[in-house]
Backbone as CSV, one residue per row, in Angstrom:
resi,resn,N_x,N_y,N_z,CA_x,CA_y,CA_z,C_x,C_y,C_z
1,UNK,-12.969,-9.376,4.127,-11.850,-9.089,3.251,-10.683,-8.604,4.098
2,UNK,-9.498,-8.895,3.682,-8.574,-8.884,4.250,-7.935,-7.751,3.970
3,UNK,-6.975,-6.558,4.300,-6.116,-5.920,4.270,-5.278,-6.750,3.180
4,UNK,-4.923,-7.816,2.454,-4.284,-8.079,1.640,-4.934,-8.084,0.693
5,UNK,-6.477,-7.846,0.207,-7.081,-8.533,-0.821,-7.239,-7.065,-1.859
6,UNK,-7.196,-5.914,-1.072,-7.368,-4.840,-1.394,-6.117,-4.510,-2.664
7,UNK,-6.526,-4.707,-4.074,-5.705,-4.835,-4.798,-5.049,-3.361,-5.829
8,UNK,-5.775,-2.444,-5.417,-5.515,-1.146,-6.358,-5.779,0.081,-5.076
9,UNK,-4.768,1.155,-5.562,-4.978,2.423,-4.541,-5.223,3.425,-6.069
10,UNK,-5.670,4.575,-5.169,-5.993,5.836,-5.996,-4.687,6.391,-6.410
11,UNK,-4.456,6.506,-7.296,-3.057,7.215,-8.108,-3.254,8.145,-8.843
12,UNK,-2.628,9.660,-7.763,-2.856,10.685,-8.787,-1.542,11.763,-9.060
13,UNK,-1.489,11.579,-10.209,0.532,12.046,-10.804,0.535,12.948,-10.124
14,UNK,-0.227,14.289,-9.846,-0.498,15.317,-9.331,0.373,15.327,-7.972
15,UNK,-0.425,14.132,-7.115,0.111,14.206,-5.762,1.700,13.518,-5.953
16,UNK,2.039,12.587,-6.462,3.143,12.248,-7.283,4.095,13.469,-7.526
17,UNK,3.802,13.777,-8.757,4.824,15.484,-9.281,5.047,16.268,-8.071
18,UNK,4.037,16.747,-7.155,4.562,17.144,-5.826,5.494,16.898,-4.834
19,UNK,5.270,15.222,-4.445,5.687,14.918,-3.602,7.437,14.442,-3.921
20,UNK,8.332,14.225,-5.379,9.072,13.992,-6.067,9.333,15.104,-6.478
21,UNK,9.091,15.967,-6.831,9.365,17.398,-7.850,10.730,17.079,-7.856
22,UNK,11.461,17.211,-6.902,13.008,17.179,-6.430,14.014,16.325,-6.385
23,UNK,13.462,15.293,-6.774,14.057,14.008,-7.325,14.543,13.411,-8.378
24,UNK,15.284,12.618,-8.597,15.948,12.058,-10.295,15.266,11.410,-10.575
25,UNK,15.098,11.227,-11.549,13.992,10.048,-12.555,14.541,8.314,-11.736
26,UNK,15.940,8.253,-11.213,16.249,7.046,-10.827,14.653,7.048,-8.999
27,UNK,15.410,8.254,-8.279,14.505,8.399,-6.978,13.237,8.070,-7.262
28,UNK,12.583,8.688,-8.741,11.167,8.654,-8.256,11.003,7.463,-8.838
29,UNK,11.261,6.226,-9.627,11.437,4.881,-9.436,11.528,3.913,-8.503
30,UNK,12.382,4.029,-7.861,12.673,3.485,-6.340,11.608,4.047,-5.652
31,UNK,11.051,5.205,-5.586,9.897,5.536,-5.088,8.529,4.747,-4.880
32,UNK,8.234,4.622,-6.670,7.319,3.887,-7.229,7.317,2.110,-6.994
33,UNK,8.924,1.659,-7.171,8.786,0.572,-6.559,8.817,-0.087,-5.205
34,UNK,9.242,1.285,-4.345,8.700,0.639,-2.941,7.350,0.869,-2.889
35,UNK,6.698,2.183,-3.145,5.328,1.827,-3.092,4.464,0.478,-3.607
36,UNK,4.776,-0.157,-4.705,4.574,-1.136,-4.915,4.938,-2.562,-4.246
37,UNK,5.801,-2.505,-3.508,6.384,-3.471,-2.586,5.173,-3.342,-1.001
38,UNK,5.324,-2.278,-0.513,4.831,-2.299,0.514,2.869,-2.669,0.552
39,UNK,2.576,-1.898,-0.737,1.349,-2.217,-1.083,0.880,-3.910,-1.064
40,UNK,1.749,-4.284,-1.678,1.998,-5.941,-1.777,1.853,-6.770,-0.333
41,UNK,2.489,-6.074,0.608,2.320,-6.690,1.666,0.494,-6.117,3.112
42,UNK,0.479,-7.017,3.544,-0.714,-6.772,4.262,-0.467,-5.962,6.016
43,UNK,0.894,-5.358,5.990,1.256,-4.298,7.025,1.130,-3.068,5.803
44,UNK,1.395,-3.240,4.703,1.675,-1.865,4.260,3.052,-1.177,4.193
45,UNK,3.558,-1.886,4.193,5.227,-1.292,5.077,6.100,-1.742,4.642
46,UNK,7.390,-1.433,4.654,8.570,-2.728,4.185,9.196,-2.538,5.574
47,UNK,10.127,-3.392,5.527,11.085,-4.349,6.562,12.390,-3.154,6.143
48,UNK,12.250,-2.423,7.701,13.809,-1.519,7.575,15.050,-2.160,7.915
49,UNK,15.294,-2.950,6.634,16.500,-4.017,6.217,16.675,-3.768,5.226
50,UNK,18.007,-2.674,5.039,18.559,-2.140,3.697,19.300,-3.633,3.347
51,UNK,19.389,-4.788,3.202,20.187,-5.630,2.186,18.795,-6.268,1.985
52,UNK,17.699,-6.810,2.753,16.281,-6.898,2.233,16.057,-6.211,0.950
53,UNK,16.079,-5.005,0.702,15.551,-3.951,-0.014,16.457,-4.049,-1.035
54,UNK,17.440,-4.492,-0.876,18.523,-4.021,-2.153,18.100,-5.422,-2.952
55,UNK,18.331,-6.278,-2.211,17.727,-8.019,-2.847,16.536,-7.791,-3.327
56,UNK,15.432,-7.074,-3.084,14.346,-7.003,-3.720,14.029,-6.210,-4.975
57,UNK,14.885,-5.119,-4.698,14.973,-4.004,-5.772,15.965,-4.157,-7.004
58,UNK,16.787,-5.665,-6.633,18.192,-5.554,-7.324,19.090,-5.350,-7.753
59,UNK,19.345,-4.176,-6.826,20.277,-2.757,-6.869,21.620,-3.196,-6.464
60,UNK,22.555,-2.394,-6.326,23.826,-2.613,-5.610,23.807,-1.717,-4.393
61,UNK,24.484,-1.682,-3.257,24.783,-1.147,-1.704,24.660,0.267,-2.797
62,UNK,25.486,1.094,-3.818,25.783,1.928,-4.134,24.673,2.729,-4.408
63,UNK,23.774,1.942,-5.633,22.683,2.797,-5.753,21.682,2.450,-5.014
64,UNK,21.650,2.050,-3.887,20.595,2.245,-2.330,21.379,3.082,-1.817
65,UNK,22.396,3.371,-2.162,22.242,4.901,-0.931,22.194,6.182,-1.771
66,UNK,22.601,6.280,-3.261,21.952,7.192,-4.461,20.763,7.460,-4.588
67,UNK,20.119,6.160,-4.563,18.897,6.386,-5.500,17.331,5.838,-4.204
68,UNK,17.903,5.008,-3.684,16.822,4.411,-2.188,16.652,5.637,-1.103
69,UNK,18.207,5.628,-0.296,17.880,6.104,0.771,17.425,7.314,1.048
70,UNK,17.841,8.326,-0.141,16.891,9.631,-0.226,15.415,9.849,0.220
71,UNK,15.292,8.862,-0.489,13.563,8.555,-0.530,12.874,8.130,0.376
72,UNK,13.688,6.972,1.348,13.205,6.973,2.310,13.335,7.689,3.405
73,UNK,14.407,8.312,3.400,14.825,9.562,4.171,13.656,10.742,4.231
74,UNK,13.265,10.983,2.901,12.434,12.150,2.476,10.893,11.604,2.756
75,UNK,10.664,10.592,2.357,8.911,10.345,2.469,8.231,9.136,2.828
76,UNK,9.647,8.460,3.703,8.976,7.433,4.242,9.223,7.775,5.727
77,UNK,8.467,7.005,6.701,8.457,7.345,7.942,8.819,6.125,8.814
78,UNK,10.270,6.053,9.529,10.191,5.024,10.830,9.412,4.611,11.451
79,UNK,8.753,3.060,11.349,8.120,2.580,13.012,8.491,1.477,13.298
80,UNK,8.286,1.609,15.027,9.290,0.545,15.372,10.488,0.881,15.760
81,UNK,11.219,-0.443,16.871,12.645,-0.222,16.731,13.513,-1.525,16.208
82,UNK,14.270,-1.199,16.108,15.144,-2.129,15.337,15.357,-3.507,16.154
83,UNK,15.284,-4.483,15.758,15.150,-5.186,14.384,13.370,-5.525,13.839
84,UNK,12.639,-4.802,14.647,11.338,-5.404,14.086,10.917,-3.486,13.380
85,UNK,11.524,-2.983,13.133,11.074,-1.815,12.655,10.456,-2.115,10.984
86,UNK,9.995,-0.813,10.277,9.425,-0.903,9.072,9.379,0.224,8.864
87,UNK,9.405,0.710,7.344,9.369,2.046,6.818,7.494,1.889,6.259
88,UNK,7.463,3.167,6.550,5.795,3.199,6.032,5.483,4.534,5.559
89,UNK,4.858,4.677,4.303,4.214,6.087,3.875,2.742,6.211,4.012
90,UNK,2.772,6.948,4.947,1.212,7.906,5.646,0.545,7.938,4.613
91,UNK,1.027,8.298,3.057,-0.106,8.621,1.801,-0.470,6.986,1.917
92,UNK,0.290,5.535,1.681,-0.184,4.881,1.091,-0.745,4.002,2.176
93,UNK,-1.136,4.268,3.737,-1.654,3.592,4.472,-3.240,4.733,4.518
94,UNK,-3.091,5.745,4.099,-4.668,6.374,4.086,-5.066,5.942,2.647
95,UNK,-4.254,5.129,1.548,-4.660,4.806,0.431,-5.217,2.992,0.786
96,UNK,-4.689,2.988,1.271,-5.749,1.472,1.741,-6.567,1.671,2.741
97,UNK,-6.346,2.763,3.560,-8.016,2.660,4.346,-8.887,2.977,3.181
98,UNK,-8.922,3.960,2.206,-9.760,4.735,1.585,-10.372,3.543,0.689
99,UNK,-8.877,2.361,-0.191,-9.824,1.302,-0.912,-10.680,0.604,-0.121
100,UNK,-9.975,-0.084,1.010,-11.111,-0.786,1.831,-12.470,-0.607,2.103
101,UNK,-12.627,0.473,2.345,-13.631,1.664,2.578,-14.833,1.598,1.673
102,UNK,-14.193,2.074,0.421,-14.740,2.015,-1.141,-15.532,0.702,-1.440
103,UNK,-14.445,-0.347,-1.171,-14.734,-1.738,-1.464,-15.964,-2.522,-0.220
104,UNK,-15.551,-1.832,0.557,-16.844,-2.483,1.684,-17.810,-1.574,1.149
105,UNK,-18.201,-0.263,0.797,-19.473,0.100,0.455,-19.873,-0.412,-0.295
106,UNK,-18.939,-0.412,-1.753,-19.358,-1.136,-3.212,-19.947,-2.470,-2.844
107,UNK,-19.329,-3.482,-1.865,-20.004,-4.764,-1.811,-20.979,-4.785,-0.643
108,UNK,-21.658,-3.941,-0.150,-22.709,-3.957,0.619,-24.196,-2.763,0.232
109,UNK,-23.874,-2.481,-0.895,-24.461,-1.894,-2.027,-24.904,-2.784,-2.712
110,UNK,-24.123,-3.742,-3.372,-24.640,-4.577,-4.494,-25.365,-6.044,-3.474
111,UNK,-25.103,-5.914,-2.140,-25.847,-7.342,-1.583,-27.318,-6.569,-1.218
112,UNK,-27.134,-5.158,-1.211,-28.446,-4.664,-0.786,-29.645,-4.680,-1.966
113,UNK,-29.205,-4.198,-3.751,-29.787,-4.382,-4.524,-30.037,-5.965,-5.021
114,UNK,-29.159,-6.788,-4.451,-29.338,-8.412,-5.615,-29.951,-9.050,-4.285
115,UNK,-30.217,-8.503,-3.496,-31.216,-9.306,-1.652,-31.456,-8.563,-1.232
116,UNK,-32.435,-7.903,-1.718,-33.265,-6.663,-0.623,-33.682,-6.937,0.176
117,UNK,-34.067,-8.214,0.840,-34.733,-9.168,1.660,-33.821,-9.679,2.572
118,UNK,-32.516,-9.644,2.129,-31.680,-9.827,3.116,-31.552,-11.331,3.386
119,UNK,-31.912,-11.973,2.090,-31.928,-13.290,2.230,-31.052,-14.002,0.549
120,UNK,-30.038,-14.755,1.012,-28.946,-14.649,0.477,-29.206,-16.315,-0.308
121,UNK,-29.109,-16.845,-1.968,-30.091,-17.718,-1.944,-29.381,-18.970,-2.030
122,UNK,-27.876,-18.733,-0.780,-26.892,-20.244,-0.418,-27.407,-20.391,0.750
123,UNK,-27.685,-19.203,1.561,-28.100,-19.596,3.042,-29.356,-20.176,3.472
124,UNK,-29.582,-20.762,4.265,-31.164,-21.355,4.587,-31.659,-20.358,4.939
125,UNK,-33.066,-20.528,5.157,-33.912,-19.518,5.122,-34.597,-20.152,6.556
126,UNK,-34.876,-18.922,7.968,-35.150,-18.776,8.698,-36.315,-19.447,8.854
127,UNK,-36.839,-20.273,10.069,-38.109,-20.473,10.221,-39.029,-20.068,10.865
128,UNK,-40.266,-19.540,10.253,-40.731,-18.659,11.618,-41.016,-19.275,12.914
């Protein structure tokens, strides 16, 4: 499984209301939809290309620097240098190790109960 296939992270308002407390209902939107953007992609990250971001978000230059750049200012983190740089949040790259994680136990759990034998019943079967 791929780093892209991983389709849901743990979402808890809690850590949310914290990490926003201080923000406008517009910020913690733009918040929510870059998290959703970057999740989407299989770096995790978006492309630190503010007219990228504005085209994606469908904002104007005005409210990316109102309502965007706060946010990334505040809780996203530089990597990279420019032009191959990317903004990335530390919560939502330990939120895809943690699904991956989840998801490789869950499916090596259920191959252990449905083939205890370890014999899988597309594959040929060994000869002694």
């Amino acid at each position: 499984m791929s780093a892209g296939d991983v389709f849901w992270f743990r979402y808890d308002p809690r850590d949310t209301a914290q990490a926003t407390g201080r923000m406008t209902l517009a910020q913690k939107g733009a918040h929510h939809a870059l998290l959703e953007i970057a999740w989407s992609r299989p770096s995790c990250s978006i492309p630190a290309d503010d007219d990228w971001m504005r085209r994606r978000l469908g904002i104007t230059a005005d409210e990316f620097a109102r309502d965007v750049r706060p946010v990334l200012d505040t809780l996203w983190t530089l990597e990279g240098d420019p032009p191959n740089a990317d903004w990335v949040s530390d919560w939502l790259r330990g939120c895809r190790q943690e699904a991956a994680q989840r998801s490789h136990a869950a499916r090596t759990s259920a191959m252990a109960r449905h083939y205890p034998d370890k014999i899988h019943p597309l594959k040929p079967k060994e000869k002694p």
